[in-house]
C-alpha positions, -999 to 999 in steps of 0.1 A, spaced: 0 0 0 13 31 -10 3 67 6 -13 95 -17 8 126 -18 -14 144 7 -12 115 30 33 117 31 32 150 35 9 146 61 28 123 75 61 145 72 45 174 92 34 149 116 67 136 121 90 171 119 64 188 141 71 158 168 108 160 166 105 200 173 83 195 204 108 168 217 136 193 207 117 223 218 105 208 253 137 193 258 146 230 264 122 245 281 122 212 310 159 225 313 153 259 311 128 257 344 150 233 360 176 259 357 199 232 340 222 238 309 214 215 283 241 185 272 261 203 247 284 179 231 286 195 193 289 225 200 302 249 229 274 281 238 246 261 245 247 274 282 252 310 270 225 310 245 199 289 271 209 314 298 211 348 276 179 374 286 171 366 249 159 329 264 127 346 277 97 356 257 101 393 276 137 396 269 132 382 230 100 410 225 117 435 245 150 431 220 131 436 188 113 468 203 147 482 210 150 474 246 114 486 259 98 464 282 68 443 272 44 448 302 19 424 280 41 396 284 45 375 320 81 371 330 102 339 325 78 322 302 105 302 280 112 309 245 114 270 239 79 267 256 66 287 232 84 266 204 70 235 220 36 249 220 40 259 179 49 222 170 22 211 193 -2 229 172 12 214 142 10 181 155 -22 182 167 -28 195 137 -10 165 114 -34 141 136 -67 154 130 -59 162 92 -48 123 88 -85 112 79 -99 148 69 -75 154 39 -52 181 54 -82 204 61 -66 217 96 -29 220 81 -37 236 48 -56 266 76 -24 263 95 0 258 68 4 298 65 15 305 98 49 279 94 62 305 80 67 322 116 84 293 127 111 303 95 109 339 114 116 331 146 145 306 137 162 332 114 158 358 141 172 334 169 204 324 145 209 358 137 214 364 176 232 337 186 254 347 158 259 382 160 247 391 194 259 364 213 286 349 195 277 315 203 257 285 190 227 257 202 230 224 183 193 225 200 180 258 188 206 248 154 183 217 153 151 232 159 157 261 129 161 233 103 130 214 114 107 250 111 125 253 78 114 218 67 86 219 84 77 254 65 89 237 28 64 206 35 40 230 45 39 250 9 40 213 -7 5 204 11 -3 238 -1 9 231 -35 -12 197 -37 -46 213 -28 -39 241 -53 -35 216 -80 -61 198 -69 -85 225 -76 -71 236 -108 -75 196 -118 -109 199 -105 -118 228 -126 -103 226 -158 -113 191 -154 
């Protein structure tokens, strides 16, 4: 038995989005336990884990120029927050399964923030902090794949509904 296209890239998203939540969770259970995570590739993982830019209020408040976000409760993890986005898209992956991507292809847009975020936390690790996270590393190229198989589900419908109406 083979799987339609929909149904592998269903099953891509599923997969990607449930390495990132591992990845991303990995780092927010260390980031509360006040732990540094393993590091063995690379050396910075403690400086980028520990940096301000760690925290949702220290992240927001860098991109504002250094206002404070009184919006935003202190210490929530940036990771949680990444955990949460490929929970979404997991969740997403499952119920899509026997509904033919209907929940992805409303979701599929918003991968593209997952791009964002991991351009804007490279960037920073790079030039900011002068230091890297085979974790964070790790969870940029899953958004990025996640985001590519995301415009090929998107892809698929379109086609589908030009088949369907030159058809």
């Amino acid at each position: 038995m083979t799987l339609s296209r929909s149904k592998t890239l269903i099953a891509a998203i599923a997969v990607l989005s449930f390495l990132g939540f591992l990845d991303a969770s990995y780092l927010a259970l260390e980031h509360y336990l006040g732990a540094v995570p393993a590091c063995s590739i690379l050396e910075g993982c403690e400086i980028v884990t520990t940096s301000s830019y760690a925290t949702l209020e220290g992240t927001i408040a860098a991109i504002r120029g250094g206002e404070p976000v009184f919006l935003i409760p202190r210490g929530i993890s940036v990771a949680l927050a990444g955990a949460a986005y490929y929970g979404v898209f997991f969740l997403a992956a499952v119920l899509s399964w026997r509904a033919n991507g209907r929940f992805l292809l409303q979701l599929a847009p918003f991968s593209g923030l997952g791009v964002l975020a991991a351009a804007w936390f490279l960037s920073l690790q790079a030039f900011v902090l002068d230091a890297f996270c085979v974790y964070c590393i790790a969870s940029a190229a899953v958004s990025t794949l996640l985001f590519l198989t995301a415009l090929g589900l998107i892809q698929w419908k379109r086609s589908r509904i030009g088949a369907a109406i030159n058809g």
